[in-house]
C-alpha positions, -999 to +999 in steps of 0.1 A: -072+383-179-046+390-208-008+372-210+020+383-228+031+361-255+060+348-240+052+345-206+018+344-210+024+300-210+041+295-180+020+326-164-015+309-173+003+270-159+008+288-127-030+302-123-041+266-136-020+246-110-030+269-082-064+267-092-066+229-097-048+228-059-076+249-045-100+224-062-080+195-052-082+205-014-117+208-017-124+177-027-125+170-067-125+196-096-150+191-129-146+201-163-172+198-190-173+189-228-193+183-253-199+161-286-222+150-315-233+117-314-223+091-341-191+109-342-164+089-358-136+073-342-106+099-331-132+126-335-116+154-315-133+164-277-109+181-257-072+189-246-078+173-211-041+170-197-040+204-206-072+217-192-068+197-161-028+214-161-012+184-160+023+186-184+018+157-212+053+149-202+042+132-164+010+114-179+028+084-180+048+085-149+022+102-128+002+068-139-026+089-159-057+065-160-094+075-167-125+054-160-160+059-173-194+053-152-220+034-172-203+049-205-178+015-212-152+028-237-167+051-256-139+079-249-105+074-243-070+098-239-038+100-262-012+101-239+013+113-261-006+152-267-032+142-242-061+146-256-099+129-253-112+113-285-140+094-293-129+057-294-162+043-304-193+047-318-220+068-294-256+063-297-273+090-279-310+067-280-290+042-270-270+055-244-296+080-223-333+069-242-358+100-243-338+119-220-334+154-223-298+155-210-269+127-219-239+129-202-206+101-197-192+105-164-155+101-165-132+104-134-092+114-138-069+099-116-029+110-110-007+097-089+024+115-073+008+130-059-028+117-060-052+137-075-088+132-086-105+149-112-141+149-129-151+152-160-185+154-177-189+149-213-226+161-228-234+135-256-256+162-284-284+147-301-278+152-340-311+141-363-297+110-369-330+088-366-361+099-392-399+102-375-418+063-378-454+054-379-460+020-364-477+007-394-472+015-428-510+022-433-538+029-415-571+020-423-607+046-417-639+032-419-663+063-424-697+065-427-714+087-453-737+105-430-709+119-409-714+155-401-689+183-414-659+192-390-658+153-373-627+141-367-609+107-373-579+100-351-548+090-367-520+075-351-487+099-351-450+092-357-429+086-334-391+097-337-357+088-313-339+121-314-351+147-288-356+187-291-354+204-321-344+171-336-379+154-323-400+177-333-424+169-359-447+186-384-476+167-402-486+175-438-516+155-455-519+148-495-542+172-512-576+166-505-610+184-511-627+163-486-609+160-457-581+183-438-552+175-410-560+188-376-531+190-352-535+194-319-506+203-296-503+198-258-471+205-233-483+175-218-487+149-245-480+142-276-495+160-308-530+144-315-537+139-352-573+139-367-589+138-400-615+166-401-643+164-427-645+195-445-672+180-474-702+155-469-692+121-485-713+102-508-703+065-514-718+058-541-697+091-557-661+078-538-663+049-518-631+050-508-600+077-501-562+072-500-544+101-485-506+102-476-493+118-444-458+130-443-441+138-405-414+159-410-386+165-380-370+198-370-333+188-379-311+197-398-312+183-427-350+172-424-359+139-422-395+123-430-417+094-423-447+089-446-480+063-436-511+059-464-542+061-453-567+039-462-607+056-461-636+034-465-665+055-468-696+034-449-732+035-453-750+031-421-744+035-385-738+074-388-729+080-351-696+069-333-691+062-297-685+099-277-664+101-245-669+120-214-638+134-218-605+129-239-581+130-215-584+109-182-554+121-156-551+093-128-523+092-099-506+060-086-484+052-062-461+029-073-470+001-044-505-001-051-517-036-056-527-058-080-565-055-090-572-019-080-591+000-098-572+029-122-601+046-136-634+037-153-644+051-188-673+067-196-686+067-235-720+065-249-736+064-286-768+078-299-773+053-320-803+029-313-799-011-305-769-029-318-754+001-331-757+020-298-737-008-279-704-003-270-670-021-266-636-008-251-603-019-255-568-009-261-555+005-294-540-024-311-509-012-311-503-005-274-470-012-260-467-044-247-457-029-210-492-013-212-505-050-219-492-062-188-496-037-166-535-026-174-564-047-179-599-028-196-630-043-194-646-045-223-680-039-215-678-014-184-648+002-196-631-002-161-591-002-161-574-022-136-542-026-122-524-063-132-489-055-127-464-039-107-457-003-112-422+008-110-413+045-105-380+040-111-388+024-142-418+039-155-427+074-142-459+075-163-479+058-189-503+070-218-530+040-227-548+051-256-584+033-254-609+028-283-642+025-281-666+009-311-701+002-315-718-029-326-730-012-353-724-023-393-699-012-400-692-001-365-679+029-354-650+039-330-634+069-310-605+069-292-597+089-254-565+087-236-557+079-201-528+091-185-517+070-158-482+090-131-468+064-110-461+086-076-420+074-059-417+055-027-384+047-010-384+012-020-354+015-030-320+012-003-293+036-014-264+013-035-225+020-031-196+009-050-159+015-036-128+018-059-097+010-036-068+032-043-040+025-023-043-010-002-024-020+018-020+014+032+018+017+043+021+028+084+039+059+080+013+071+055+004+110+066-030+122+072-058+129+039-043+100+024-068+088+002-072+050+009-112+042-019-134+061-034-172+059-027-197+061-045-236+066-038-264+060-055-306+057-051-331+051-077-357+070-064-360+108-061-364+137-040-361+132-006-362+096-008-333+098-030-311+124-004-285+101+010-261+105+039-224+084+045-210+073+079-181+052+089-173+029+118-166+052+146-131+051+168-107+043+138-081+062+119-099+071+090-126+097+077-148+100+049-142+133+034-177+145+006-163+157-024-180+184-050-191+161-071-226+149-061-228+115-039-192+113-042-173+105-011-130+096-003-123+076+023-087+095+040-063+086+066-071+103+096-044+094+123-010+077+125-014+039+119+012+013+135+014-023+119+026-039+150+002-028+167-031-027+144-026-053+111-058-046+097-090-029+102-126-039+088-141-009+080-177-004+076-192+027+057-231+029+055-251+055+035-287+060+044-314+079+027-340+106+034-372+085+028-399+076+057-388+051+071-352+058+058-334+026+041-298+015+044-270+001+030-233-011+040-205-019+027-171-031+046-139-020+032-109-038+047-075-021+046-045-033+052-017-019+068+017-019+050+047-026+074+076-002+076+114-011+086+107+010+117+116-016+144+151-032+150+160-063+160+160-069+195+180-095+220+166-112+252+190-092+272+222-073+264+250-097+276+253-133+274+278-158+300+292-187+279+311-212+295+335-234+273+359-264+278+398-258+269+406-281+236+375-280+222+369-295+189+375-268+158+339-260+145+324-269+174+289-252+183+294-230+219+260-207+219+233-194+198+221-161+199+187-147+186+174-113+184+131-106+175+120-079+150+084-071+153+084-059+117+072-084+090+083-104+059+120-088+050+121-061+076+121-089+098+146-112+080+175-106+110+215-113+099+236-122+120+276-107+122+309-108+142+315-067+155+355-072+141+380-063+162+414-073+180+424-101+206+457-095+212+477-099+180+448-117+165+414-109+146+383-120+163+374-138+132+402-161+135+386-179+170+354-172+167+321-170+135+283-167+140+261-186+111+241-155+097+208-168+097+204-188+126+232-170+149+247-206+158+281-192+175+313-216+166+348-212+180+370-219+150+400-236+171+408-254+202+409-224+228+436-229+255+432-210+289+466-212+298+467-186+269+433-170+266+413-168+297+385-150+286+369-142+254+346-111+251+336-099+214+298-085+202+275-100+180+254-075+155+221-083+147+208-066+115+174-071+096+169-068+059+148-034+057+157-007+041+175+017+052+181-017+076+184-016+117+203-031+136+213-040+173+242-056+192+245-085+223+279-085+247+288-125+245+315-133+275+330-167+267+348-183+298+376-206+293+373-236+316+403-256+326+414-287+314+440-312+333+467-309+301+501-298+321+516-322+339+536-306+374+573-283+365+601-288+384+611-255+395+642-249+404+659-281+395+674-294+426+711-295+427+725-330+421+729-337+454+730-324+494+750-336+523+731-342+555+749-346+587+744-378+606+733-361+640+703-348+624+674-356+642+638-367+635+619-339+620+644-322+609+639-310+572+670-320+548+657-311+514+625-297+497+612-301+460+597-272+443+570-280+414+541-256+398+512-268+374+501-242+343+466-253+351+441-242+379+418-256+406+422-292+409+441-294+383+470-276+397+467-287+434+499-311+432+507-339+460+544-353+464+548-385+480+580-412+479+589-439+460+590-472+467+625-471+456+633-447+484+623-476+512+650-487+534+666-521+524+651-552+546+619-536+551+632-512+576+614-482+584+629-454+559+644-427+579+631-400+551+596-392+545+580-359+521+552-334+534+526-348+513+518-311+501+544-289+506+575-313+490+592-307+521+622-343+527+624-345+564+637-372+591+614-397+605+638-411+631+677-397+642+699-414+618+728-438+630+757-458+616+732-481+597+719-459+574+738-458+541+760-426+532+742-423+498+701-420+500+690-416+467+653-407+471+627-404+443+601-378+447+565-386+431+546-348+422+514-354+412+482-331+404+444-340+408+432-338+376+415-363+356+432-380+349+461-372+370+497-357+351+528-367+372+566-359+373+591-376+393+625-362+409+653-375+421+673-363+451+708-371+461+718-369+499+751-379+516+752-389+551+784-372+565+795-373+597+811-344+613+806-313+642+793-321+676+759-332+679+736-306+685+722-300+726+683-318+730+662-293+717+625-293+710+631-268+678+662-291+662+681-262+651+717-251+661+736-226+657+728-197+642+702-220+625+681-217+654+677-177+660+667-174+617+643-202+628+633-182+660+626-151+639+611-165+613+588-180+638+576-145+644+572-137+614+546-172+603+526-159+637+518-127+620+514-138+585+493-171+596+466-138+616+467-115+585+463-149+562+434-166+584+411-129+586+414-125+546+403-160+541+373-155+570+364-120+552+364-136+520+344-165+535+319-145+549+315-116+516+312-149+493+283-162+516+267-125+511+269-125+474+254-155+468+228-147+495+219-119+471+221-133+439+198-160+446+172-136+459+175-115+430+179-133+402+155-157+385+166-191+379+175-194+337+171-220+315+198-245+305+233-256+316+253-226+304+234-199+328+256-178+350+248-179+382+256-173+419+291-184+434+297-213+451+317-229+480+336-258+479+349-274+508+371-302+511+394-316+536+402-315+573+415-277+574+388-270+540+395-257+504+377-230+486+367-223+449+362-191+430+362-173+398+370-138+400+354-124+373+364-081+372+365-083+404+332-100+415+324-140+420+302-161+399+297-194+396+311-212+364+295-244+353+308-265+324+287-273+293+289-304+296+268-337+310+299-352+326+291-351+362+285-320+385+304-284+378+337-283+386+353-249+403+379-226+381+405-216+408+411-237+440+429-229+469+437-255+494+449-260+531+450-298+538+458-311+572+494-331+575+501-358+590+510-355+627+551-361+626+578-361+657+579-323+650+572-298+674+543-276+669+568-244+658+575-268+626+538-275+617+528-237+622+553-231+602+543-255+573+505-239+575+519-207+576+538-213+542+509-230+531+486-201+537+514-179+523+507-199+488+470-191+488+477-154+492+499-153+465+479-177+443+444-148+448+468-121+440+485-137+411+451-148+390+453-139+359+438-108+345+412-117+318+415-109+279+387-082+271 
């Protein structure tokens, strides 16, 4: 495909980012390179942020970071033109042996969004090691009487490069006697020999020093050279002669110890001593040889002594000598080629690169959590492995391109309040018979999210509080639970500002904003603030941060601090005729309390002052609740013309506020006493009584039915809220209303709270709760009255419940 020049750029970063998506979706993507060996350091390999099409400009922030398997830091990437150079020195030999293939392994990972890549660098072989005999000369002992076209075996060279680079060509010095014969198999290595092209005579040249030259197939050529020593022997003419020269044996690689491999089979046509024959190993046989094969000497018989590894070792090539007793004795040599067959003894291995721990809750689906990888040391089908994972957990395991390469991905929606953690275990299991098995648990941890708000017991809180209070003083403490974790769940605690009146909120009331202690800043008074209603906001420390709010009602409870009022004041004095009879009210003193309940239920009584001189009975008495003077006997000529009578009004707080008046009466004497009457009144005095009379009748019905319906819906209420409602915890729980009854005719406390009746309980350990509004109807003392007169007082007195119920006052919201 052809490109413009100028768009031809961005044209060809399109195609390579919707290419690498496609790859990306599919798992991983894979790009190959090659270099040379022994390259130096900064030796160039490839542009890889731009073959991968990443732009060199988001390397850094897209956190570029490459890791190699098994290959250390051999390669690295210059993030400043992105590019992958050799960072230190690579020895092919050392890095892959005798393989034919080398490769590093490198994997790419980008963040923002993740991405994986795979990369595979081919190391190339460069003829960088020349061909090497084991020994630096080799020694022939011949005999003269060898026949024409025999052949001496000569140990080759051996050379650490591979391919073209490995293979070696032999040349031998000039000689007239003896020629090189190579002999090539696809098998094995090239077997040298020595043929004899002209009889030898010792006594004409005892002894021959040729010099073979290996020469590899790089470029440029490097050699090996070896001498070779020939000592021509007289004697002994004929060498030991195997069956065969190649023995081919198979092995599992679990056979035991002391089983037979093969047994050799040489013979000698010489006679006696020189016909005898001895086998051993070629004295330079590896040293893995040595301890994994015993020969015996005498029956040539090769036995098993170690363990055999396939893994290891997939095959091994003994080279075996046999010599004669002869003198000088005589040799040949036969190979043995020993393949180790693979069993799955081996359990697949994994290793697991976490990504992204902990994992945060609102994560989406495919996010990639750890990479897995497999791997089995043996082969085939015993080396075909499979992956699971726990079953019934948000998570799959997703195979990538790249061979025994696995991701581990979110596969649901994860909740930290519900699920902190999961142990996850993956297991990868191979094709072998019987299969083996490995595991590996992977534990990821799940990241909390602001995604709960703080939370109060229940949405409105009752507080009750004593008038006068101390400034600062502690009146509740709310507290609100956030299932979230560490800061989400960090919960501050505020005042929702508004209004009381003409004053802020803030100016009676703060909340500590850690441990939502509510204070009331000064003494509250109810006679001004009845009720208190304001919310509390409860907000946590997440980000973006949540928050809730609570309803706190604080109740105002009365305190005895208003002594009685004097309302109106009395004139200075009042005339009283002298034919007033017993009974008969004369005066009456007005008073009102600014508190409530008991508090404001006031009392009058007289003076001692106001007793009649000489311990006579006094001829005035007050209604010991309504402030009422009256007569308690007719009056006569005895009694003084000036009474001066001092009137006690007194509440039942605690303790009790007084107020004392003083009332002036003049005993006069004039108009005609009135006729015996049971009602005392004359005069048009009497028919305003009469009607009046009518009218207490009526009002004392309507009075006595509302305080008998109230009676019996208080009773209902609390009925109901006691079967309803649990019982709470503490002193300062709202509850049910209650009755209070008290004296011969009975009292009653309420609380009207919008219109509904609660009990109010002080917070306080002073002795039982104490009722908020009382309305009483005491019994008086039975006087010389008639009964029209003490209706008449109840009536009032009911009158003055009435209007104290519709008078409450309203509460501050």
């Amino acid at each position: 495909m052809l490109f413009s020049g100028r768009g031809g750029q961005g044209a060809r970063r399109l195609l390579l980012s919707l290419l690498f998506l496609a790859a990306w979706e599919a798992g991983s993507s894979q790009i190959h390179y090659s270099v040379p060996e022994e390259a130096k350091h900064g030796t160039f390999v490839g542009r890889i942020a731009q073959d991968l099409g990443l732009e060199l400009a988001e390397l850094v922030p897209r956190l570029f970071r490459m890791a190699s398997k098994g290959g250390g830091d051999l390669l690295e990437v210059n993030l400043q033109n992105g590019i992958l150079f050799v960072n230190s020195r690579i020895d092919r030999e050392e890095l892959c042996g005798q393989s034919a293939e080398c490769y590093i392994y490198l994997e790419v990972i980008v963040e923002r969004p993740l991405q994986v890549f795979h990369v595979e660098v081919e190391v190339k072989d460069i003829n960088d090691n020349p061909p090497v005999f084991r020994a630096k000369e080799q020694r022939f002992f011949i005999p003269e009487s060898r026949l024409l076209d025999s052949h001496f075996p000569i140990e080759g060279a051996a050379d650490a490069d591979i391919g073209i680079n490995a293979f070696l060509t032999y040349t031998l010095s000039p000689s007239d006697y003896f020629a090189l014969d190579v002999q090539a198999n696809d098998e094995l290595s090239k077997s040298l020999s020595l043929e004899l092209k002209k009889f030898l005579d010792r006594e004409e040249t005892p002894e021959f020093r040729l010099l073979l030259t290996a020469t590899d197939g790089g470029k440029p050529e490097l050699e090996g050279t070896v001498q070779l020593l020939i000592t021509v022997l007289d004697v002994n003419d004929n060498a030991p002669l195997f069956a065969q020269a190649v023995y081919r044996v198979h092995l599992l690689e679990t056979t035991a110890n002391g089983t037979l491999v093969t047994a050799l089979n040489a013979s000698d046509a010489d006679e006696g001593v020189n016909g005898e024959i001895i086998f051993s190993f070629v004295s330079d046989v590896p040293l893995n040889i040595k301890k994994t094969f015993k020969i015996d000497s005498t029956s040539g018989e090769i036995k098993l002594i170690g363990r055999l590894d396939y893994e290891e070792t997939q095959s091994y090539e003994i080279q075996v000598k046999a010599v004669d007793k002869g003198s000088p004795p005589m040799s040949n040599h036969c190979k043995v080629l020993v393949k180790v067959l693979d069993v799955n003894d081996n359990a697949p291995e994994m290793a697991v690169t976490s990504l992204s721990l902990p994992v945060r809750e609102d994560s989406p689906p495919n996010t990639v959590i750890a990479f897995i990888s497999l791997s089995d040391r043996d082969s085939g089908v015993n080396g075909q492995m499979t992956c699971t994972l726990t079953p019934h957990v948000p998570f799959k395991l997703l195979v990538s391109t790249f061979k025994n390469y696995y991701s581990l991905v979110l596969d649901g929606t994860l909740d930290r309040e519900s699920v902190a953690s999961y142990e996850l275990v993956v297991s990868a299991r191979d094709g072998g018979s019987p299969s083996l098995w490995a595991t590996a648990r992977v534990s990821v941890e799940v990241g909390d999210v602001n995604d709960n708000a703080p939370v109060f017991a229940q949405p409105e809180y009752t507080v009750f509080v004593k008038e006068n209070n101390a400034p600062g003083c502690h009146i509740f403490t709310v507290s609100a639970r956030d299932a979230d974790a560490q800061e989400n769940a960090r919960v501050a605690y505020s005042l929702v500002e508004r209004r009381v009146g003409e004053r802020a909120l803030s100016s009676y009331v703060s909340v500590h904003a850690e441990s939502g202690q509510v204070f009331a800043l000064q003494p509250l008074d109810r006679e001004e603030l009845e009720l208190l209603q304001f919310r509390v906001s409860a907000r946590d420390a997440g980000a973006p941060p949540l928050g809730s709010n609570v309803t706190l009602q604080v109740f105002v409870l009365d305190e005895n601090d208003n002594a009685p009022a004097l309302l109106p004041p009395p004139p200075p004095s009042q005339r009283v005729a002298r034919w007033v009879g017993a009974g008969q009210v004369v005066a009456k003193v007005r008073a009102v309390d600014a508190d409530s309940g008991y508090n404001a239920w006031l009392s009058y009584e007289l003076q001692e002052e106001a007793a009649a001189p000489g311990g006579a009975r006094s001829a005035f008495r007050v209604g010991l609740y309504t402030g009422e003077i009256s007569t308690t006997r007719a009056l006569d000529e005895a009694d003084a013309a000036r009474q001066r009578l001092l009137v006690l009004v007194k509440d039942h707080g605690e303790p009790a506020l007084t107020a004392t008046a003083t009332v002036l009466l003049w005993l006069e004497d004039g108009g005609a006493a009135p006729k015996a009457s049971s009602r005392l009144v004359v005069g048009p005095a009497a028919a305003a009584a009469e009607a009046a009379l009518v009218d207490v009748h009526v009002y004392l019905v309507v009075a006595i039915c509302a305080v008998s319906s109230l009676l019996v819906l208080t009773l209902l209420v609390y009925t109901a809220l006691r079967c309803s409602a649990p019982r709470g915890e503490g002193a300062c729980v709202p509850g049910p209303a209650r009755l209070v009854c008290s004296s011969a005719v009975g009292s009653w406390s309420s609380s009207p709270r919008r219109r509904r009746w609660q009990r109010q309980q002080v917070c306080s350990g002073e002795g039982p709760p104490k009722a908020d509004l009382m309305a009483f109807s005491p019994s008086l003392p039975q006087g010389p009255g008639s009964a029209e007169e003490r209706q008449l007082s109840e009536a009032e007195q009911l009158g003055k419940v009435t209007h104290r119920f519709d008078s409450w006052p309203r509460s501050v919201d």
